[in-house]
C-alpha positions in Angstrom: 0.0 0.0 0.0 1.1 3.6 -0.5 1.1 4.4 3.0 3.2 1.8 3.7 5.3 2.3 0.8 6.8 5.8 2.0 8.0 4.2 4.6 10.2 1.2 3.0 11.4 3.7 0.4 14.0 5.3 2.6 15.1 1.6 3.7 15.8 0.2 0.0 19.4 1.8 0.3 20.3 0.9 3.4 19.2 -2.8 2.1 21.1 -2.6 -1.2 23.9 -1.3 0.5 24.1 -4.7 3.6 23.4 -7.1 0.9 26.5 -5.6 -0.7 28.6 -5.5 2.0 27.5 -9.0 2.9 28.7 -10.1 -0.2 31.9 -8.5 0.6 33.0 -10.5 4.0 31.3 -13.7 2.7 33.5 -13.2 -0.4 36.5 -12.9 1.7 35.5 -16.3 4.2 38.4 -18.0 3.3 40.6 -15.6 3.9 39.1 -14.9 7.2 39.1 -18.1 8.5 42.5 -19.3 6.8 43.8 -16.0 9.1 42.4 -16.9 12.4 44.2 -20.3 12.0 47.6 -19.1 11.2 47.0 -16.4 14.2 46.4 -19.2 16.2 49.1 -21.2 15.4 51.8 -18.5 15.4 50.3 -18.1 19.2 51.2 -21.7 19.9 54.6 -21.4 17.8 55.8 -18.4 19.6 55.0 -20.7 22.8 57.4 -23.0 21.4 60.2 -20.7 20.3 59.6 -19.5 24.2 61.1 -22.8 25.8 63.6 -24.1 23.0 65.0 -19.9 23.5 65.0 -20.5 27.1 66.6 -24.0 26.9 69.3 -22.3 24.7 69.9 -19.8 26.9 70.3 -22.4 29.8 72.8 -24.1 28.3 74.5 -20.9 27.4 74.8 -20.5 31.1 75.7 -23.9 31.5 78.8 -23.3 29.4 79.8 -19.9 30.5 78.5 -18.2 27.2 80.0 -14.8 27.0 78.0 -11.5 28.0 76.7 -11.3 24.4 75.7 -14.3 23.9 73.4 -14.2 27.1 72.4 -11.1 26.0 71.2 -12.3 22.6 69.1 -14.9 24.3 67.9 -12.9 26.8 67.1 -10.6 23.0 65.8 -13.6 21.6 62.9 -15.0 24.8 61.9 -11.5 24.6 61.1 -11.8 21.1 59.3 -15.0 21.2 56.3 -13.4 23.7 56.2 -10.0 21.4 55.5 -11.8 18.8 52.6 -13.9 20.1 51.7 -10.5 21.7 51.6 -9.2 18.3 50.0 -12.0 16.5 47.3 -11.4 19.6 46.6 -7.6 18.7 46.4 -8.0 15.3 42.6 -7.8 14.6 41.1 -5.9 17.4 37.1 -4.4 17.4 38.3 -1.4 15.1 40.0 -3.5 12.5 43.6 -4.8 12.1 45.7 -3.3 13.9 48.6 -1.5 11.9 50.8 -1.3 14.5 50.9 -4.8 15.0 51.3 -6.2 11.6 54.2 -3.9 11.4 55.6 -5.1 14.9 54.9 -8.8 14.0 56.8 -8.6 10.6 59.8 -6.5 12.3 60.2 -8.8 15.2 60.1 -12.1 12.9 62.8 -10.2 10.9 65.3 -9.6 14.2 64.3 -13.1 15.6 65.6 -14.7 12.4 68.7 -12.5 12.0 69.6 -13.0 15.7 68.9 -16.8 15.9 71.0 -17.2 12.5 74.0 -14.8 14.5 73.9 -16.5 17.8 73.9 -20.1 15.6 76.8 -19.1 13.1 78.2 -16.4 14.5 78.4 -12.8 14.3 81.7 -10.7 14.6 79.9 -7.0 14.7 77.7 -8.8 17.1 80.8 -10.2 19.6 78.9 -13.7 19.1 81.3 -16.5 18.3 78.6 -18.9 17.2 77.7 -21.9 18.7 79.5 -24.7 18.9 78.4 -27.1 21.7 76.2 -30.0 20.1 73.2 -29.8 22.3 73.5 -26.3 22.3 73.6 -26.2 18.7 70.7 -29.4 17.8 68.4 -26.8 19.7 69.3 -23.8 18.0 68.6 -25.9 15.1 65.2 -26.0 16.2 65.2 -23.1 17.1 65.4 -21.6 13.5 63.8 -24.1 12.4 60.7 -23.4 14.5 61.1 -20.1 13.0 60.1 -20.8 9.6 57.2 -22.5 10.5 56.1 -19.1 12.7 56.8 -17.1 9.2 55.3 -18.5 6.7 52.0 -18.3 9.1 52.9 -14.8 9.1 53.0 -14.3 5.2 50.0 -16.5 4.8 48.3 -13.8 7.3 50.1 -10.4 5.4 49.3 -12.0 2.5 45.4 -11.6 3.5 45.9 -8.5 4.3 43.6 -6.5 1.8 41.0 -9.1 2.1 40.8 -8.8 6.1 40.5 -4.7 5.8 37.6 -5.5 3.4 35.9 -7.5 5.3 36.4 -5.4 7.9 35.4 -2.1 6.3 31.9 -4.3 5.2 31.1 -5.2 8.7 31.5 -2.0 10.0 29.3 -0.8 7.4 26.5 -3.6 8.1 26.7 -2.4 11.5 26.8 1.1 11.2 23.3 0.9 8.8 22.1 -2.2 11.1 19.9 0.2 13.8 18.6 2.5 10.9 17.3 -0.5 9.3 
């Protein structure tokens, strides 16, 4: 009925424009859900790195490592719990989180190049490398542990465009949600 009618009228954009956003984040479901997996993982990974850093840096001790090399571990545990922090922050309610995309990708960066200089050795670094064979299975692991943490990481950057789409489209679905 017309009287009716006036009042759906002013509705049919708001409709046109959550069935098009809709489209948007179901279009981007794989995406989403292939990111919350690798988040999750690189949480549990950077739990790992955690104890095989701190079993390194116990045997360090163990061996009477040098100032730098304790250091460097001490370097390295940190960088274990930023970078589940960072992988933790990275979708918050307002979106993802620039800050910690940027953190995660920097801090994967210095873990690798500090793991590969405590391993091999680093003169600029005062790091002689490590030698011991324990010492040196689990740095193994260590860097190895590594990889699997980054290439959750690229899988997750490589989303990136798709997870600001989706998230832009929610916010929109929301933001017409109580006028409709």
């Amino acid at each position: 009925p017309a009287a009716v009618q006036e009042a759906v009228d002013p509705l049919l954009p708001l409709v046109g424009r959550a069935e098009k956003n809709a489209a948007v984040v179901l279009a981007q479901q794989k995406a989403l859900t292939d990111v919350g997996q690798s988040l999750r993982l690189i949480n549990k990974q950077s739990g790992d790195l955690l104890d095989i850093a701190e079993t390194v840096s116990s045997l360090k001790l163990q061996q009477g490592a040098s100032a730098a090399e304790l250091s460097a571990m001490g370097q390295l545990v940190m960088l274990t719990q930023r970078i589940g922090k960072s992988a933790s922050e990275f979708i918050t309610v307002e979106g993802v989180n620039p800050e910690a995309v940027y953190l995660l990708g920097k801090d994967l960066k210095s873990f690798r190049e500090l793991a590969e200089a405590v391993s091999s050795g680093n003169a600029e670094l005062r790091l002689p490398g490590t030698r011991e064979p324990q010492a040196r299975e689990r740095m193994a692991a260590l860097l190895k542990q590594h990889e699997a943490t980054q290439a959750q990481a690229v899988a997750i950057l490589g989303n990136l465009k798709g997870l600001v789409a989706a998230r832009d489209a929610q916010s929109a679905i929301l933001g017409d949600s109580e006028a409709l």
